[in-house]
N, C-alpha and C positions, 0 to 999 in steps of 0.2 A: 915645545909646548910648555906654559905655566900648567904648574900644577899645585893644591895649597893642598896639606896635608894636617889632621886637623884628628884629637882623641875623641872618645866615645860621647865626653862629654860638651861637644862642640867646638871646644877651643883651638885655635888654629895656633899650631905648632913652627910650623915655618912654608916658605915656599919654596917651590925650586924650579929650573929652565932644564927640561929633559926631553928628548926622544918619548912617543906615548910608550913600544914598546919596554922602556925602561924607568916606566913611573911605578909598575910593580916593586921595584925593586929600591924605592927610596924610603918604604915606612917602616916602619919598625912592629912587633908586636903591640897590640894593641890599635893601633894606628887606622887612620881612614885617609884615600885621598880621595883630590877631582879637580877635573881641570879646570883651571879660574886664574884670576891674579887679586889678590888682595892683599890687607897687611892683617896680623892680629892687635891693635891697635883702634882698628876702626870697625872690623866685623867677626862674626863669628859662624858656628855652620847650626842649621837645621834642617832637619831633614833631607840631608844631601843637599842644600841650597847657600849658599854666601846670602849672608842677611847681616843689613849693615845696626850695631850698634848704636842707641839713641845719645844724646851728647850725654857726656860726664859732668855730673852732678856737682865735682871738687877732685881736688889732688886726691882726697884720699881715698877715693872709691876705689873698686874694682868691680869689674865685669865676672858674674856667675853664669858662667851658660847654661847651666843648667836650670836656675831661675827667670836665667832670659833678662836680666836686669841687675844695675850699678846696687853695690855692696858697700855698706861703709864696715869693718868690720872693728873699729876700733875701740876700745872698752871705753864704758862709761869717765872712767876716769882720767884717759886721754884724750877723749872728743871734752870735756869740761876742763882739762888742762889745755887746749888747743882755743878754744872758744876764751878763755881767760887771756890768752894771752894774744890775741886781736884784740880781743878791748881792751888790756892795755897798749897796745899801740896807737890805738883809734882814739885812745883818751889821750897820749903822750903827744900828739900830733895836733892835738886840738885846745892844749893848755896854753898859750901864747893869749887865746881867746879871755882867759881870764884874769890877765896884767889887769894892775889899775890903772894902767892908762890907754887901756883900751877903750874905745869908746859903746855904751851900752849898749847901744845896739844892735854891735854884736855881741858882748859880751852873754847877752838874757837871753838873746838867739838862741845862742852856743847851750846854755843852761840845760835846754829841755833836751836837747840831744845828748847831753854828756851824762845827765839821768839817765837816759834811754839806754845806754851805752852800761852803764853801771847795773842796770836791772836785768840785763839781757840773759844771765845766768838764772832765772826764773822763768824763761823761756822752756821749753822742749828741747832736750840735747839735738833729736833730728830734724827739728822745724824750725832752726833759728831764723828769725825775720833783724834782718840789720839794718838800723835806723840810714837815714841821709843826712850824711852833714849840709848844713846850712849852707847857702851861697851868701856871702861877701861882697 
């Protein structure tokens, strides 16, 4: 029998392949199980139930079961040091666009995005909307 073993606060701890009557005997204090197969990766428990996880927002989230919802938990000043340093990448990867012997129309194209791209820290640390580069 799968059984996924899982603390108080939803979060699935690990699973295991056991005998039912030796599922008692895989938790630890604190601990819950029940029989299922899942990973803790993709769902978590409520109320005695495997309930799948909505998708992940970014790398850096995390799953709060007890909010039931993706967590970004990192401070203001490295979600704006993380966010700087996509736009510069996004800007590094797009300055070829502004040779002078490029021709202008990509080069003006390119303009109003690589603004965009520049202003993007006037944005909302948790709302960032990122612009599209141009097509070519």
């Amino acid at each position: 029998m799968n059984i996924v073993i899982y603390n108080q606060q939803g979060e699935i701890l690990r699973t295991v392949t056991c005998p039912k009557e030796l599922a008692s005997l895989q938790v630890r204090d604190g601990e819950q199980w029940l029989e299922g197969k899942t990973s803790d990766a993709r769902s978590y428990i409520k109320r005695k139930k495997i309930v799948d996880k909505p998708e992940k927002p970014s790398p850096h989230h995390t799953f709060d079961c007890g909010l039931e919802q993706w967590v970004d938990r990192r401070s203001s000043v490295q979600k704006l040091s993380d966010i700087r340093q996509q736009r510069d990448q996004l800007l590094t990867e797009s300055d070829w666009t502004q040779l002078p012997d490029v021709p202008d129309t990509i080069s003006i194209t390119y303009q109003e995005y690589r603004q965009s791209l520049r202003d993007i820290t006037n944005q909302p640390l948790d709302g960032i909307q990122w612009p599209t580069a141009p097509e070519v």
